[in-house]
C-alpha positions as CSV (number, residue, x, y, z in Angstrom):
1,X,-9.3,-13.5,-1.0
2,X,-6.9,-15.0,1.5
3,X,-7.0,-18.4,3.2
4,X,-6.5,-19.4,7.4
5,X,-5.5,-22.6,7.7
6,X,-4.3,-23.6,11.3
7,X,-2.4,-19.8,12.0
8,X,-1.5,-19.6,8.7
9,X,-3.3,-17.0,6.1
10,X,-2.4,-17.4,2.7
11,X,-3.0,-15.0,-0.1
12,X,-4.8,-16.7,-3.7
13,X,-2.8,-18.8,-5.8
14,X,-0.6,-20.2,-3.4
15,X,1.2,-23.5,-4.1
16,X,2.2,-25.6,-0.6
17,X,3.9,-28.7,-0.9
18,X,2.3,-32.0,1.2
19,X,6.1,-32.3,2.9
20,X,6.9,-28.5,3.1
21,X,5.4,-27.5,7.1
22,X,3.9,-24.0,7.1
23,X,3.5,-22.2,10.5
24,X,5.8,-24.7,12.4
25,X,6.2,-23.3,16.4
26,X,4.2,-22.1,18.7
27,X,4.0,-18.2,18.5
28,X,1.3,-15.3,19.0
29,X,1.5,-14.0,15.3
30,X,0.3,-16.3,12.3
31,X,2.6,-16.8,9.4
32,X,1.5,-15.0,6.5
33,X,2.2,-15.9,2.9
34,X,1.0,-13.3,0.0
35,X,-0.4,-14.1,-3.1
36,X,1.2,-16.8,-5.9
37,X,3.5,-18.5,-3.5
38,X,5.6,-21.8,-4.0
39,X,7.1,-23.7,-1.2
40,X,8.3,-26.5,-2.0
41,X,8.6,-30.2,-0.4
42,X,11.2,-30.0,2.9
43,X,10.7,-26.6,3.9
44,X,10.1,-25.2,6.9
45,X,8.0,-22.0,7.2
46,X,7.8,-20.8,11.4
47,X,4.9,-18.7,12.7
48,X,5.3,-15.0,12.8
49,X,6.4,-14.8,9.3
50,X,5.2,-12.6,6.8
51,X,5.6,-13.0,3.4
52,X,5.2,-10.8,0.1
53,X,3.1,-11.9,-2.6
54,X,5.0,-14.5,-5.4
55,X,7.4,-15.7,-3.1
56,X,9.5,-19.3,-4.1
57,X,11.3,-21.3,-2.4
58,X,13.7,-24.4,-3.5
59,X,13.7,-27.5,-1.5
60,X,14.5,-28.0,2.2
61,X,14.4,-23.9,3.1
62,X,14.2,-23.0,6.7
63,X,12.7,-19.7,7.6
64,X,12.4,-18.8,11.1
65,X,10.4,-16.6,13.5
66,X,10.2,-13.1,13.0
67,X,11.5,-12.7,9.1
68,X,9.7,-10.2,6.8
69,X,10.0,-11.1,3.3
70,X,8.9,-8.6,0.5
71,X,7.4,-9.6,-3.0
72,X,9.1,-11.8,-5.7
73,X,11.7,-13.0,-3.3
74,X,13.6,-16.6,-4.6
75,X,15.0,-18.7,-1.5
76,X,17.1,-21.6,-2.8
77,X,17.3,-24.8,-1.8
78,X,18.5,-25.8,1.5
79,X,18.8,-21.9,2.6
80,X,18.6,-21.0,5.7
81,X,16.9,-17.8,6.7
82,X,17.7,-17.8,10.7
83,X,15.2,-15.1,11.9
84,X,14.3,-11.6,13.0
85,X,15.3,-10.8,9.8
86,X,13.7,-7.9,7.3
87,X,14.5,-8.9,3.2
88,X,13.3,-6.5,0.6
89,X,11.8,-6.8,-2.7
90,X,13.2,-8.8,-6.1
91,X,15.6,-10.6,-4.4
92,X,17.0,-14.1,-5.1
93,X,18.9,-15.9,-2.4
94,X,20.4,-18.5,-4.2
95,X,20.9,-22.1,-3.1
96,X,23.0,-22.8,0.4
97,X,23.4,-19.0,1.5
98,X,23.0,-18.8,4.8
99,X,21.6,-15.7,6.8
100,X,21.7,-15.4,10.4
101,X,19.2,-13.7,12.6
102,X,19.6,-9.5,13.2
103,X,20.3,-9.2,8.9
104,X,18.3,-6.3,7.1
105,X,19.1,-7.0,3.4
106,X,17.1,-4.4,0.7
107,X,15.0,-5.0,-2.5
108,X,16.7,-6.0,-6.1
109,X,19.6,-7.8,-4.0
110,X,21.8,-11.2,-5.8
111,X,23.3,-13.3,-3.0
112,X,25.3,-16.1,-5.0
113,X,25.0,-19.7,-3.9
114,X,26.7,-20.8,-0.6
115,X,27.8,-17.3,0.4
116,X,28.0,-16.7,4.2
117,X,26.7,-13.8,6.5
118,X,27.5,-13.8,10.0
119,X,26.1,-12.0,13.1
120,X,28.5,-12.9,16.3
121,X,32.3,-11.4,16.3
122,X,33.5,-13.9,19.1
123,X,31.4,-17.2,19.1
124,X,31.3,-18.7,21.8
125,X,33.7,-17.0,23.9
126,X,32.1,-13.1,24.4
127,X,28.5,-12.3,24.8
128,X,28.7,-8.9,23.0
129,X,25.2,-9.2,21.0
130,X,24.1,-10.4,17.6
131,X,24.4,-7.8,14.5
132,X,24.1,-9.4,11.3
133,X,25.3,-7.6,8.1
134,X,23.3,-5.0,6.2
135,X,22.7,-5.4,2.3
136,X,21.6,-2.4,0.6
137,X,19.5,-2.1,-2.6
138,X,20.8,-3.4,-5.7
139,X,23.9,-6.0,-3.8
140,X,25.1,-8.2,-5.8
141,X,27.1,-11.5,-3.7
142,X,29.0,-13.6,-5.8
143,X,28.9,-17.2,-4.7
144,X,31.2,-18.5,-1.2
145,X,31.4,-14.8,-0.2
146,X,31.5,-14.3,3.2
147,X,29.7,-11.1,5.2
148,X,31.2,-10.7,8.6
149,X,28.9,-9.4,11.1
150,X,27.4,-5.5,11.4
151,X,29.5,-5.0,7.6
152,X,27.3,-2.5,5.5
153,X,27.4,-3.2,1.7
154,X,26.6,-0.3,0.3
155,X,24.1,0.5,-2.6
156,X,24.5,-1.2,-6.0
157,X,28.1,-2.8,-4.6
158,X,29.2,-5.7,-6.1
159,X,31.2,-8.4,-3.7
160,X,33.1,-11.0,-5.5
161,X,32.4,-14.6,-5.4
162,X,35.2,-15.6,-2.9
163,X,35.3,-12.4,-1.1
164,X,35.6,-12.2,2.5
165,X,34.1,-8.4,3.4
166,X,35.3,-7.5,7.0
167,X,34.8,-3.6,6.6
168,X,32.1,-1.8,5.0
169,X,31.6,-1.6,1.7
170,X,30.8,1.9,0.0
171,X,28.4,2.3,-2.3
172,X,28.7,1.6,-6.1
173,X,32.4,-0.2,-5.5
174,X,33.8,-3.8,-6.0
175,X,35.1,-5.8,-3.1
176,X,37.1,-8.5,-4.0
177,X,39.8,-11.2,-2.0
178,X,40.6,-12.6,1.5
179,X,40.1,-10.2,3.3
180,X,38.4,-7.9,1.0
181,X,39.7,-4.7,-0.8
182,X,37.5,-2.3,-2.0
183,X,38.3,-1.2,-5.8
184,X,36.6,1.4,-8.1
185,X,33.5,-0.9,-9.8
186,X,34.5,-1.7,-13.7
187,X,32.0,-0.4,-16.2
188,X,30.1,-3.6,-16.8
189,X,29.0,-3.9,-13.4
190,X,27.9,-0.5,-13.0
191,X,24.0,0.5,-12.3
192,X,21.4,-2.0,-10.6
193,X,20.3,-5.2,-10.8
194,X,17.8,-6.5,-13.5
195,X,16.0,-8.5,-10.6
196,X,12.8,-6.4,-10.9
């Protein structure tokens, strides 16, 4: 049986930290949290969020407005989910990534700590529209990558920790360097992701 608490429904189970702030904003949908939830002490949970059932989250996470979060999804600590995003299933966003608003990323995705996705080709200086990157199933991110904005990663891919992807990335390949090159994936990265 789930819970309202001041525009927040929460499934059974759910563990809320005093400090963490669920439901922060003023907005027309609640925020809703599934079943067998953590969120720990600093972060920050808008309203119209909804949220999958055994979802964690490290310290000092921001998730904004308009995010849709599947089951058994890890957010580490001090990630920053910016909005009007959709995240899959068995994922695990590890600490520091940072994902900007207009992403789609799918279920049994890795994103490695401190990696990057963007959503604006010219900041600052052309208005030309937000597009964040899309991640397909089974991504995995290596840690510092960096996802330039509207790049598809294609199912099962693997980006190198390091990597800056500019272009898309087919599916089942390796992208690896600065900017990236896509290369054939080796045999021990082949297949999905053992998230699930």
């Amino acid at each position: 049986m789930s819970e309202t608490v001041r525009d927040v429904v929460r499934g059974d189970g759910c563990t809320i930290d005093d400090e963490a702030t669920v439901g922060y904003g003023e907005f027309d949908a609640p925020t809703r949290i599934g079943d067998e939830a953590t969120i720990r002490a600093g972060s920050i949970v808008y309203g119209d969020v909804t949220i999958g059932d055994e979802f964690a989250t490290g310290h000092d996470v921001l998730v904004r407005e308009g995010t849709t979060i599947g089951d058994d999804v890890l957010v580490g600590t001090k990630t920053v989910i910016d909005g009007q995003t959709t995240i899959g299933s068995h994922v695990s966003l590890q600490t520091n990534v940072y994902v900007p608003t207009e992403t789609t990323i799918g279920s049994n995705v890795f994103v490695g700590p401190g990696a990057v996705l963007t959503n604006d080709e010219y900041p600052v200086r052309i208005d030309d529209g937000l597009e964040g990157p899309t991640i397909e199933d089974g991504v995995s991110i290596g840690a510092n990558a960096t996802l330039l904005p509207g790049v598809t990663i294609g199912e099962n891919a693997f980006v190198a920790a390091g990597a800056v992807v500019t272009e898309d990335v087919p599916a089942d390949s390796l992208a690896v360097g600065t900017p990236a090159t896509v290369q054939e994936l080796p045999d021990p990265l082949e297949g999905a992701n053992q998230l699930a």
